[in-house]
DRENFIGU-527648 format. One record per residue (C-alpha): residue number from 0; residue in one letter; x, y, z. Coordinates in pm, 1 decimal. Layout:
REM DRENFIGU-527648
<NUM,A,<X,Y,Z>>
...
//
This chain:
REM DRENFIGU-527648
<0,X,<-4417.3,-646.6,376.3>>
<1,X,<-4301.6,-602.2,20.3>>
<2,X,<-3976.4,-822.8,-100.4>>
<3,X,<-3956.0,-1054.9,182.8>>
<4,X,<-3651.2,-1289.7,124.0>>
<5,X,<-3693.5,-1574.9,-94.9>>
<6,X,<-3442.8,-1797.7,74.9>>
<7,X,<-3639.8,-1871.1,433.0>>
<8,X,<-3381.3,-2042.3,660.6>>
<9,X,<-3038.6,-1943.4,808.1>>
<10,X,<-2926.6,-2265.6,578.6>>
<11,X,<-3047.2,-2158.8,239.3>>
<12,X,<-2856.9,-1815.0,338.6>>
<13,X,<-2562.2,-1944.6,431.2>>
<14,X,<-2480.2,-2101.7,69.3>>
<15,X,<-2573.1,-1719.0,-41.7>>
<16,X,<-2333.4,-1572.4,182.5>>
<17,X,<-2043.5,-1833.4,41.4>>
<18,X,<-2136.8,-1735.3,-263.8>>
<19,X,<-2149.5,-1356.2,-190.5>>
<20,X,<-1801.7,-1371.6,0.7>>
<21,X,<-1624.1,-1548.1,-314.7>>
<22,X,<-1767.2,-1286.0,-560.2>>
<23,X,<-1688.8,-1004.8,-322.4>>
<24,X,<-1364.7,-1076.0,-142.1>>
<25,X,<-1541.7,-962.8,170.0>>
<26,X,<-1587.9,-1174.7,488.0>>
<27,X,<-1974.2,-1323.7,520.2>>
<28,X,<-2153.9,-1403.1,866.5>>
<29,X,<-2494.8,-1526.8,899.2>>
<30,X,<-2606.1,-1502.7,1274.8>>
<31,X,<-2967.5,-1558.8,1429.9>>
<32,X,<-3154.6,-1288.0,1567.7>>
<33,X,<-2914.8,-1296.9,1931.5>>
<34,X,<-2599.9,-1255.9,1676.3>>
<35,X,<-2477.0,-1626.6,1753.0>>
<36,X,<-2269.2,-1692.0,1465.7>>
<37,X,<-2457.3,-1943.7,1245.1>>
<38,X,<-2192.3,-1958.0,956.2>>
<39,X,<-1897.7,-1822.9,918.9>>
<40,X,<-1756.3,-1738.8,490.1>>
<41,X,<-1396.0,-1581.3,513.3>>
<42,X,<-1170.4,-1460.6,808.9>>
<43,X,<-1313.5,-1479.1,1141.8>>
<44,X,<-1276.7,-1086.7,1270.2>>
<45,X,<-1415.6,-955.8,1578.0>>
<46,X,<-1746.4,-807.9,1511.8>>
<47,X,<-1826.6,-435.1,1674.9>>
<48,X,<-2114.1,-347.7,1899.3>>
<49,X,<-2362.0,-206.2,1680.7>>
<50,X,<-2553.0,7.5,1845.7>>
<51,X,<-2861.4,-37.3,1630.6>>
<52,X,<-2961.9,-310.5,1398.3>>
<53,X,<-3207.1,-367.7,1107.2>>
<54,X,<-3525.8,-400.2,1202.4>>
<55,X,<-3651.6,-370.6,785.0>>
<56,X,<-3578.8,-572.7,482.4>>
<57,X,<-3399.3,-293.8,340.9>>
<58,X,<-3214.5,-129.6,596.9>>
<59,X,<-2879.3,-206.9,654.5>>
<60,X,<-2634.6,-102.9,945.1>>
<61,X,<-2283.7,16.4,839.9>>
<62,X,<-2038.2,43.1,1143.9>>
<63,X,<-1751.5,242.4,1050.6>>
<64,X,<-1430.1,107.6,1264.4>>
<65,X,<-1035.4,101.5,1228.7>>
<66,X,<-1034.0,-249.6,1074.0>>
<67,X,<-1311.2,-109.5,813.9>>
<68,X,<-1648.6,-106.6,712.7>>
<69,X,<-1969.3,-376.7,909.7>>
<70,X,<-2244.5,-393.8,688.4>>
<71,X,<-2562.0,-565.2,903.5>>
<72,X,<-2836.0,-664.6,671.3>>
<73,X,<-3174.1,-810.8,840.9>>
<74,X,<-3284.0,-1189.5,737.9>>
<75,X,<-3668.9,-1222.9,789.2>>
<76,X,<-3930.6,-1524.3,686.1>>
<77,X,<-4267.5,-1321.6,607.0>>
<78,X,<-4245.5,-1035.7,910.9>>
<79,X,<-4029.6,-1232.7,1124.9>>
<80,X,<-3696.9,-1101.2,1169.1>>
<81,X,<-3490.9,-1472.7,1192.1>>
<82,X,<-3124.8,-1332.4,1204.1>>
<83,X,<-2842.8,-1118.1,1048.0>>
<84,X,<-2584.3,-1120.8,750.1>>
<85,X,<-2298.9,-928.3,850.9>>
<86,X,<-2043.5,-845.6,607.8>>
<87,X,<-1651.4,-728.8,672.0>>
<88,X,<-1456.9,-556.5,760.1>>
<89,X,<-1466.1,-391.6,387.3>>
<90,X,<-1213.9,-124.0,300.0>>
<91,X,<-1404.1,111.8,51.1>>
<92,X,<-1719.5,78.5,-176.7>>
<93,X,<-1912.6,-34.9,121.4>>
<94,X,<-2216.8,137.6,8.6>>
<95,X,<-2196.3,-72.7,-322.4>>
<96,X,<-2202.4,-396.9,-109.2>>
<97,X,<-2504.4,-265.9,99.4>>
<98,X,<-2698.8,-213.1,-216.1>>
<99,X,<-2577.0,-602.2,-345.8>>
<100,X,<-2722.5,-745.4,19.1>>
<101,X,<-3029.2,-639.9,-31.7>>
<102,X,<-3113.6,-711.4,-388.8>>
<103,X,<-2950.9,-1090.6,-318.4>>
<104,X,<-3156.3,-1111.3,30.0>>
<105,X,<-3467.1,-870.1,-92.3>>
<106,X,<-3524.5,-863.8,-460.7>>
<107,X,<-3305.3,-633.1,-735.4>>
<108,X,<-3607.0,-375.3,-718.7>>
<109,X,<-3558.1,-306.3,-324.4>>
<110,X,<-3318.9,8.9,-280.6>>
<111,X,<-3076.6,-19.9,69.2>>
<112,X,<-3123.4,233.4,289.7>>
<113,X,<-2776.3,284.8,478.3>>
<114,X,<-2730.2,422.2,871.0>>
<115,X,<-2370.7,475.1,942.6>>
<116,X,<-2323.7,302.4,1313.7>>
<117,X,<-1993.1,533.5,1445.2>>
<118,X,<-1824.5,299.6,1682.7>>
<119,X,<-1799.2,503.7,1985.1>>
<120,X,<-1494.2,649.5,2083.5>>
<121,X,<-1349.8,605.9,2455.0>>
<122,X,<-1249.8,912.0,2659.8>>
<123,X,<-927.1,1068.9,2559.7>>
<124,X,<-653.4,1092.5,2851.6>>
<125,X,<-471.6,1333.1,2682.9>>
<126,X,<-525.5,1672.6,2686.9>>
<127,X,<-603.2,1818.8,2347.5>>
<128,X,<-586.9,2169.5,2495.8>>
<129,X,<-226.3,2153.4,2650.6>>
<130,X,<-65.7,2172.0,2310.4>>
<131,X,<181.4,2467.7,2282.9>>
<132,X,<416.1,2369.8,1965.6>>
<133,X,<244.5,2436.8,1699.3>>
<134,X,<-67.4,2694.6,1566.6>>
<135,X,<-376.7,2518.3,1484.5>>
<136,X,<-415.4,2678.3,1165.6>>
<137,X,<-21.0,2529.9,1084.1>>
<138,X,<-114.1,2166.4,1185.2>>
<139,X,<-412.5,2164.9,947.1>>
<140,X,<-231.0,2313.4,620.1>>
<141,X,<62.1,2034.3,749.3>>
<142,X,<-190.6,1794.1,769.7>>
<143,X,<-367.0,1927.2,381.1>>
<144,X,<-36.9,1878.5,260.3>>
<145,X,<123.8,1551.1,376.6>>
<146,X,<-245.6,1412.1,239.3>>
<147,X,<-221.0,1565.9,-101.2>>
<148,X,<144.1,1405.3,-143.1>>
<149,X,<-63.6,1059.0,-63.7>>
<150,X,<-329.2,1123.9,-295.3>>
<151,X,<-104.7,1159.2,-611.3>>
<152,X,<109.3,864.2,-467.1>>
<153,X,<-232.9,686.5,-524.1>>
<154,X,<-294.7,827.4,-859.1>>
<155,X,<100.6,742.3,-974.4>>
<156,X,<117.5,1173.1,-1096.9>>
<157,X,<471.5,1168.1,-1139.2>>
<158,X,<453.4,1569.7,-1280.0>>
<159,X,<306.5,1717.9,-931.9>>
<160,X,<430.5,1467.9,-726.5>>
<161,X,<777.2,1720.0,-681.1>>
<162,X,<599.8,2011.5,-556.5>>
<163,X,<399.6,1787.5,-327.6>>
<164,X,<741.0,1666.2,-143.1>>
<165,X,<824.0,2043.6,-130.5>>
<166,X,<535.8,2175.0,10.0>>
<167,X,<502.1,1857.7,276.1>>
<168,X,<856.7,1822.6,369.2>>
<169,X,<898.0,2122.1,497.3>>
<170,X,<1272.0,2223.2,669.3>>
<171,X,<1113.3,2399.0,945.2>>
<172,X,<913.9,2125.3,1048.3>>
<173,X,<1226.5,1896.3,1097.2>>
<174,X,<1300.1,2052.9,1444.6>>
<175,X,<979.6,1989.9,1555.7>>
<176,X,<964.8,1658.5,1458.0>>
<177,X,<1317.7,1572.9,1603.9>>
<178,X,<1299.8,1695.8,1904.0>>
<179,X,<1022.6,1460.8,2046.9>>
<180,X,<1295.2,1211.8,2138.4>>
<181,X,<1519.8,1421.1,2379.7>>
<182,X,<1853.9,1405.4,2289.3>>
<183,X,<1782.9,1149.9,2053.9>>
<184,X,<1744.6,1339.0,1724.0>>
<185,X,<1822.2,1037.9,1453.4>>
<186,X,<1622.1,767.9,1612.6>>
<187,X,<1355.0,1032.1,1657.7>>
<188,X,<1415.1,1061.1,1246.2>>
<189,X,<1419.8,686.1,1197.5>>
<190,X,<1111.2,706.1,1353.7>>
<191,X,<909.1,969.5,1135.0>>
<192,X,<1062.3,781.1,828.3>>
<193,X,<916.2,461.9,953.0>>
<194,X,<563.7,620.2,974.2>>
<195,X,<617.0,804.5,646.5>>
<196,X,<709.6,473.3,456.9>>
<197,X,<389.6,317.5,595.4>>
<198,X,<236.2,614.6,454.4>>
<199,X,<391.1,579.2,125.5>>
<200,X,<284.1,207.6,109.3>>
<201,X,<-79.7,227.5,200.5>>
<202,X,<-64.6,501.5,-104.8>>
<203,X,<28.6,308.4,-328.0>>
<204,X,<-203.2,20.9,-216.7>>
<205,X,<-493.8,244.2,-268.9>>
<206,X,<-329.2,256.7,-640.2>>
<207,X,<-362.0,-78.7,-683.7>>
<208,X,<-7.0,-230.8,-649.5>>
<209,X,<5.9,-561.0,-581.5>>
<210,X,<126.8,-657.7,-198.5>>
<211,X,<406.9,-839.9,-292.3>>
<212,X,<588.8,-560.9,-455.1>>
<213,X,<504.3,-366.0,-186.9>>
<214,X,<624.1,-564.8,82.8>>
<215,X,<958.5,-564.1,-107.0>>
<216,X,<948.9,-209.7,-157.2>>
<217,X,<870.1,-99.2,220.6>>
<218,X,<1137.4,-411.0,341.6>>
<219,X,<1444.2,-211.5,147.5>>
<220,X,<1307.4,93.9,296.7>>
<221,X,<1303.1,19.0,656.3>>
<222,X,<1655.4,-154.0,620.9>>
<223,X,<1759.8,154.5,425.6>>
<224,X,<1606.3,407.3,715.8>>
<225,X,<1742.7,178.2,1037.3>>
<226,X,<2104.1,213.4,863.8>>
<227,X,<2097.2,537.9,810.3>>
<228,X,<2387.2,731.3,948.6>>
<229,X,<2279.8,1047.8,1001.9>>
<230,X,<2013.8,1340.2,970.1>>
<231,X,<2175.0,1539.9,655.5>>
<232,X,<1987.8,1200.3,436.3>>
<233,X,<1670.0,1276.6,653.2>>
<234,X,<1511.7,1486.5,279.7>>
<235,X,<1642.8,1299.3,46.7>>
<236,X,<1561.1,968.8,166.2>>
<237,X,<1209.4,1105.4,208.5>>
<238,X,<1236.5,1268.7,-135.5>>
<239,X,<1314.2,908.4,-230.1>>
<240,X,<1031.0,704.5,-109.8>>
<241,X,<758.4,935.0,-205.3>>
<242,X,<896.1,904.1,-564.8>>
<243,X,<996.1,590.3,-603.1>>
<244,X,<630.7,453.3,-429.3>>
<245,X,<466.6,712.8,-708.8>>
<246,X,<627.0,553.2,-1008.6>>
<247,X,<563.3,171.0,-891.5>>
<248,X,<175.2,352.1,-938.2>>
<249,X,<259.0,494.6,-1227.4>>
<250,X,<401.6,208.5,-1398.3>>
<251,X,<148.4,-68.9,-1330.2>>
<252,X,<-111.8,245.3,-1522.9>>
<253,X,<109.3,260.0,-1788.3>>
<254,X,<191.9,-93.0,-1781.0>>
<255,X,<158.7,-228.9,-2116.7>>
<256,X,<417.5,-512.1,-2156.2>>
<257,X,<252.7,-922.5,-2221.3>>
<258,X,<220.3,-1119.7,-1944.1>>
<259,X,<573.8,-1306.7,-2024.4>>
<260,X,<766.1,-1021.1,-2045.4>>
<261,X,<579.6,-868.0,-1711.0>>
<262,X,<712.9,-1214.0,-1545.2>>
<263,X,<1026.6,-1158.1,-1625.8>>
<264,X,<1072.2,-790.5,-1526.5>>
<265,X,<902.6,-939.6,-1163.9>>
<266,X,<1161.8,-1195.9,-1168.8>>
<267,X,<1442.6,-949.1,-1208.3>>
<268,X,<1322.7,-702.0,-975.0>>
<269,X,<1313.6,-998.1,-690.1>>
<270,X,<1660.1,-1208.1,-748.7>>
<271,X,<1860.7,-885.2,-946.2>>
<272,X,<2145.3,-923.0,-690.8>>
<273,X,<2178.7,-1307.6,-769.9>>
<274,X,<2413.4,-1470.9,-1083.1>>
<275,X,<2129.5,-1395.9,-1341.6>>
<276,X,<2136.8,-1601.1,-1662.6>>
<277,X,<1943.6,-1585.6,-1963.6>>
<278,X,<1801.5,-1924.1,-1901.9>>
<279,X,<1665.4,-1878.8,-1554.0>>
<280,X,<1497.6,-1576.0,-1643.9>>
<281,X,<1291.2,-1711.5,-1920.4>>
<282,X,<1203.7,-2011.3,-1680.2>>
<283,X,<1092.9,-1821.9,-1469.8>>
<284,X,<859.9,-1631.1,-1754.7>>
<285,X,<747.4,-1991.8,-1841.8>>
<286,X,<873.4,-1864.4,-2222.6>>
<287,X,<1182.5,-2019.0,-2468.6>>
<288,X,<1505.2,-1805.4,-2412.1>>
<289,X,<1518.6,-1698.5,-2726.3>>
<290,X,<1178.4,-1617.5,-2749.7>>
<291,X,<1170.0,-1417.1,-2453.2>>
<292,X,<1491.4,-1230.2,-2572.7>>
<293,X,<1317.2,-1088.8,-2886.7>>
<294,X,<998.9,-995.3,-2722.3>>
<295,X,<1160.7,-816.4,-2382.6>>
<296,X,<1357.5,-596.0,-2658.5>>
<297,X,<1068.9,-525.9,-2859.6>>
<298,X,<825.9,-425.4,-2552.4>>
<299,X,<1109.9,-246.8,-2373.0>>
<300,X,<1349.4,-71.9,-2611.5>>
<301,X,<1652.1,-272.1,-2403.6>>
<302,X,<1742.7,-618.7,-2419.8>>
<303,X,<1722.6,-876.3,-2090.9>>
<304,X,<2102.3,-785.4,-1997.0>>
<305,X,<2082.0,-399.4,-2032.5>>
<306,X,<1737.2,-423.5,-1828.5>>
<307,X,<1950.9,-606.7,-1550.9>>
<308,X,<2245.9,-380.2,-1552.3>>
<309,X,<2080.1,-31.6,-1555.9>>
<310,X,<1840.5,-195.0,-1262.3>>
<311,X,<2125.1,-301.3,-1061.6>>
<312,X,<2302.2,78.2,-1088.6>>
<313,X,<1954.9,195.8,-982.2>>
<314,X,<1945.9,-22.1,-705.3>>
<315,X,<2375.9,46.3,-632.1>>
<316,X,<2304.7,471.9,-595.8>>
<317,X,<2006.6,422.2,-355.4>>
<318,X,<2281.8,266.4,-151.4>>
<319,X,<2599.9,515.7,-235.2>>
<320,X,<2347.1,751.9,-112.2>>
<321,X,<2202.5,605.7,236.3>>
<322,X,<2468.9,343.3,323.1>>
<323,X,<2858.5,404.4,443.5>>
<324,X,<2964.2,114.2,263.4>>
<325,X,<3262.4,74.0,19.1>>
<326,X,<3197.9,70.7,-366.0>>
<327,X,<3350.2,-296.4,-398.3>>
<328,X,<3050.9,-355.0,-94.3>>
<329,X,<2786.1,-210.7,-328.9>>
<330,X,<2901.6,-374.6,-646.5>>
<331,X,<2867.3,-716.0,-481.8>>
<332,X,<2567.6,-666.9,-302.0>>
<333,X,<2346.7,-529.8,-620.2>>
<334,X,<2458.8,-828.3,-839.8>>
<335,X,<2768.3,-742.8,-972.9>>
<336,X,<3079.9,-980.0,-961.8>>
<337,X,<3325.7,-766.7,-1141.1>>
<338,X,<3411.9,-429.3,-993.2>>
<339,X,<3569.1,-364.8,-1301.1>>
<340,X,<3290.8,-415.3,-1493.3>>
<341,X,<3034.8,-261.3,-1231.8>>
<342,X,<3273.6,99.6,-1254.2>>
<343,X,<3148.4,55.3,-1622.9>>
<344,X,<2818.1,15.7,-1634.2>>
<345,X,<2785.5,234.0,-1356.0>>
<346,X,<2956.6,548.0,-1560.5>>
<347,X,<2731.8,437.6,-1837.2>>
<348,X,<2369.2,483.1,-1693.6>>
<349,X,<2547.7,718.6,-1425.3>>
<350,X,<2718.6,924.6,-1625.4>>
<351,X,<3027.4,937.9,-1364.7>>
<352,X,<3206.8,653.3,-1212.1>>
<353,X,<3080.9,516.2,-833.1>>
<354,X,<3328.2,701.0,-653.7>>
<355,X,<3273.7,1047.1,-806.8>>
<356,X,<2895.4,981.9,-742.3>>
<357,X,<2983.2,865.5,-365.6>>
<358,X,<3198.1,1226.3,-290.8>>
<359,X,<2957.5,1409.8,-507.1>>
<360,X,<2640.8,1317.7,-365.2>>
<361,X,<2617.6,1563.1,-108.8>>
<362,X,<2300.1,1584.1,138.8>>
<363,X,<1980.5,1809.9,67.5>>
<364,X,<2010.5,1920.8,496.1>>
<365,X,<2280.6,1887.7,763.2>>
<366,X,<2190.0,1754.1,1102.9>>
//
């Protein structure tokens, strides 16, 4: 048998598979040949059936499931098969991985060959034929669309993102949607704008955004979609997320700003509706304030203060537009401790006062 496994015993692979699970980021298992776990590198997740397993040096088992890819790679002294490394669940580039357990267990010259394992999937109870709302052919284009407004979420394209959230967000669709909750049109809303923000957030995952940010980003979201009053903010709100989810993208791409003045920006975006100071910012940034001061200007056109201000506006029409609160509510609640002063910069990066913008702001759809 040509490339048998240097390493012979389960022991000698089990430092491998530490090794290979800190390089990776992907769970490691070593089992012997009845798949009793030997050693365990990473988070302990329940293993599928696979239906086959490797009975070569080279062959590896991928089984494809909801928490992600199994990759099941054969361990054998001489001809003997001795046990299994199992790797995952893995979320993409699983056939990279494959390749990588067989050149660390086989030799660099060995290619993997892969055999996708399909979990199998139970009997349906429902009946797929007893659907009457909707033409097949509508459901698929539906279906074409709502995934090409995720892909350029992923890819942060801010220029054909608009005609994306047309095309997907259709108005006719809105009365299919809303009636699946009888009599219960909003929460039926609520609900759809739920599962779009989830949506919208494993987007811009894909993109690379880091999990903190989005965690914040989906938390406003689902605060902002349980208060919502009522369906005439239904497009707009979705309008919103799909955009504002596209341009987190889009900025970490275009993200060119040092690492101190990134800290900062992170800082701000977290605590902007606390007393911010000069001083706590740069702390935070690990930088001197007046260091800090000259290099946020120079990287972002605006200094530390006009960042916060124009921020907090941002922040204070997201909730003139989804919220029935006052403007004195708003002002506090985005950072502001001056009304006075929050009607100001508000006109300023507004161009109209907080009140006009309330009574202006009129909804995309009635419900």
């Amino acid at each position: 048998m040509k490339g048998v496994v240097i390493a012979v015993t389960l022991t000698e692979i089990s430092q491998l598979s530490a090794n290979l699970a800190r390089i990776s980021g992907v769970s490691m298992r070593v089992c012997d040949s009845q798949l009793v776990t030997v050693s365990l590198s990473g988070d302990d997740a329940a293993l599928p059936v696979f239906r086959t397993l490797p009975t070569q040096p080279t062959q590896v088992e991928r089984a494809i499931t909801t928490q992600g890819d199994f990759l099941a790679v054969g361990i054998f002294t001489a001809a003997t098969l001795t046990g299994y490394l199992i790797a995952g669940p893995c979320e993409s580039e699983s056939g990279s991985l494959a390749q990588i357990l067989v050149a660390s267990l086989v030799g660099a010259q060995q290619t993997a060959t892969i055999h996708d394992d399909h979990i199998k999937v139970p009997s349906l109870t429902v009946d797929l034929a007893a659907t009457d709302s909707d033409d097949d052919a509508e459901i698929t284009e539906r279906y074409e669309k709502q995934n090409r407004l995720m892909q350029l979420i992923t890819q942060g394209d801010t220029e054909q993102l608009p005609a994306a959230i047309t095309a997907a967000v259709l108005v006719r669709d809105f009365e299919i949607f809303f009636s699946r909750v009888p009599n219960r049109r909003l929460r039926s809303a609520k609900n759809i704008l739920y599962v779009f923000n989830t949506m919208c957030r494993l987007a811009a995952e894909r993109g690379n955004v880091s999990p903190v940010t989005l965690d914040r980003v989906s938390s406003h979201y689902a605060m902002t979609i349980e208060q919502l009053p009522s369906l005439k903010y239904y497009q707009r709100l979705t309008t919103e997320m799909a955009t504002q989810y596209c341009e987190i993208v889009a900025a970490r791409r275009d993200n060119h700003y040092s690492s101190k003045v990134n800290q900062a920006l992170q800082f701000i975006y977290r605590n902007y509706q606390e007393d911010l100071s000069l001083a706590n910012v740069a702390a935070a940034a690990g930088a001197a304030p007046t260091y800090l001061s000259r290099l946020f200007k120079q990287e972002t056109g605006e200094t530390i203060f006009e960042f916060i201000n124009r921020y907090r506006v941002q922040m204070a029409q997201q909730y003139l537009r989804h919220r029935p609160e006052s403007v004195t509510d708003v002002a506090f609640h985005v950072g502001f401790n001056n009304v006075t002063y929050f009607n100001r910069m508000f006109k300023r990066y507004a161009g109209m006062t907080p009140l006009a913008y309330l009574r202006g702001s009129e909804p995309a759809i009635r419900g």
